[in-house]
N, C-alpha and C positions, 0 to 999 in steps of 0.2 A: 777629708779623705778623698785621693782621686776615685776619678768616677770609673770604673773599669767595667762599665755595660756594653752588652757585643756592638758594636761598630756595624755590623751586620741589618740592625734593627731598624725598623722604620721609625721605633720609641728614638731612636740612640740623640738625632738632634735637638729634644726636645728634657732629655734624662737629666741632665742639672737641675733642670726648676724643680725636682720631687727630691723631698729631700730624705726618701730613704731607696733604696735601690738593692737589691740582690736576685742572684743568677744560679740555676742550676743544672749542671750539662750532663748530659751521658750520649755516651755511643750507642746509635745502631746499625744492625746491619743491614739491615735491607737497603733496598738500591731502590726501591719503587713508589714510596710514601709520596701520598698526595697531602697537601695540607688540610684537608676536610676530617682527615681522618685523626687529626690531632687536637680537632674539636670535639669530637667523641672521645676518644681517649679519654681526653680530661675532667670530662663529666662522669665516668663509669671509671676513676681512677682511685677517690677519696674513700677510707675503709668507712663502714658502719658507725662507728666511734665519731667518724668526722661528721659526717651526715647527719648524728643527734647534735654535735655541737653546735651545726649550724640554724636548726630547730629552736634550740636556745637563744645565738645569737638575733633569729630573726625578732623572736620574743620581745628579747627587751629592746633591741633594734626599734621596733613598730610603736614600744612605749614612748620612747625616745626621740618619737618623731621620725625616725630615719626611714631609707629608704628597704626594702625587703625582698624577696625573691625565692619563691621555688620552681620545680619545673615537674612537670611527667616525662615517664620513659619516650613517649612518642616526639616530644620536642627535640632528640637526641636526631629525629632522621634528619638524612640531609636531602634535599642540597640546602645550605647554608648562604644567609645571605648578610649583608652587610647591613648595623642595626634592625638583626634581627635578635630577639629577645632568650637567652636562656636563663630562668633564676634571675639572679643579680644581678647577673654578667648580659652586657650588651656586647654583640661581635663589633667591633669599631672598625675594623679593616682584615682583608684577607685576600693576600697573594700566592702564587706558587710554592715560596719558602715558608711564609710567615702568617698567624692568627694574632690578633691584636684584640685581646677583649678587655673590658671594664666598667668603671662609672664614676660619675661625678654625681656628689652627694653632698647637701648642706656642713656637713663636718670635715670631709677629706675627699679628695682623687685617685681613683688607682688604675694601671692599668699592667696588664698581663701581655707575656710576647710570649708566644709559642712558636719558636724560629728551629725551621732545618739549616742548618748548614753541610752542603757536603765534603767529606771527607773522602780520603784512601780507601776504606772497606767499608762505606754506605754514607749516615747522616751522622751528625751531632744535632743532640736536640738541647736545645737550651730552653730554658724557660726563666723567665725572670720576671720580677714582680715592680712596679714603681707606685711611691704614696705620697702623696701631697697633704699636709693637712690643711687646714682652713681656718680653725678657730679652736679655741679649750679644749672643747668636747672630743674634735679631731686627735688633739695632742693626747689626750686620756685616753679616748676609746683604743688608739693605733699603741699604744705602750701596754695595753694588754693583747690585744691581738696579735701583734706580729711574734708574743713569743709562741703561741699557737701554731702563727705561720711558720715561722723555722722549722717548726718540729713535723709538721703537715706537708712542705713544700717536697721535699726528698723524699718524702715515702711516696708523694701521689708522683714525681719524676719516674721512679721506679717503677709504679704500676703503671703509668701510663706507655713505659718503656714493653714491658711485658706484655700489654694490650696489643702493642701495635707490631712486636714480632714476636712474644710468646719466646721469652728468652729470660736469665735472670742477670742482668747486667748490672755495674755499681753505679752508684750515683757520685756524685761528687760537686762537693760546690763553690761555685767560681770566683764570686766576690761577694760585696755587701758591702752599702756604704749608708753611714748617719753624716748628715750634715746639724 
């Protein structure tokens, strides 16, 4: 499947080698968004439902050997800095446009882009997700996961859309690719 991850991304040259890729965009309107605030967003975006899931995942995660992660609310202030630690998610890079966070794990890779692009009436925010896996385990754990992710990726778009102008816009999703 061609790779139709935003060209925009600092991920973009490197999105071939993960061999799954999807993208989800929505518009907003504001003019003023700094990329900090899209680091919060994201963390105050996932409903209650996802937040027990992730309780679970850590669970057997931890049995598992794997790696883990939670956070408290105060880990949420910024300023934000580059491999600085939230939960699971380490920030890997952060520009004007673009939040880069993820981790590399004895099973698989992933890493997340939270990219503004500007637009006519404010940003496009896309966010898209890349995984790499690594070995069995990786291939097993991510064939249950990512159907989780599908259904989780566009609802936290949405809220994080809402978060950051309090508006209720659609989500829509741009690609996705299995290699």
């Amino acid at each position: 499947m061609t790779n139709n991850f935003p060209t925009e991304s600092l991920l973009y040259p490197d999105s071939s080698q993960y061999q799954y890729a999807d993208s989800f965009a929505i518009q907003l309107q504001r003019t003023d968004i700094e990329s900090w605030e899209l680091i919060a967003a994201f963390f105050q975006s996932a409903p209650n439902w996802v937040d027990r899931l992730f309780v679970l995942r850590n669970r057997i995660a931890g049995y598992l050997g794997l790696k883990t992660g939670s956070y408290q609310p105060q880990d949420l202030d910024p300023p934000y800095q580059v491999e600085q630690r939230i939960g699971l998610f380490r920030i890997i890079a952060f520009t004007d446009t673009e939040v880069i966070l993820g981790e590399d794990d004895s099973h698989l890779d992933f890493r997340t882009s939270l990219l503004l692009i500007p637009s006519d009436t404010g940003y496009q925010l896309i966010v898209s997700t890349l995984v790499k896996t690594k070995n069995t385990l990786g291939v097993i754990y991510f064939s249950v996961v990512k159907h989780f992710h599908r259904l989780i990726a566009p609802i936290m778009v949405r809220a994080m859309a809402v978060k950051i102008e309090q508006s209720h816009p659609i989500v829509f999703q741009t690609n996705e690719r299995h290699d």
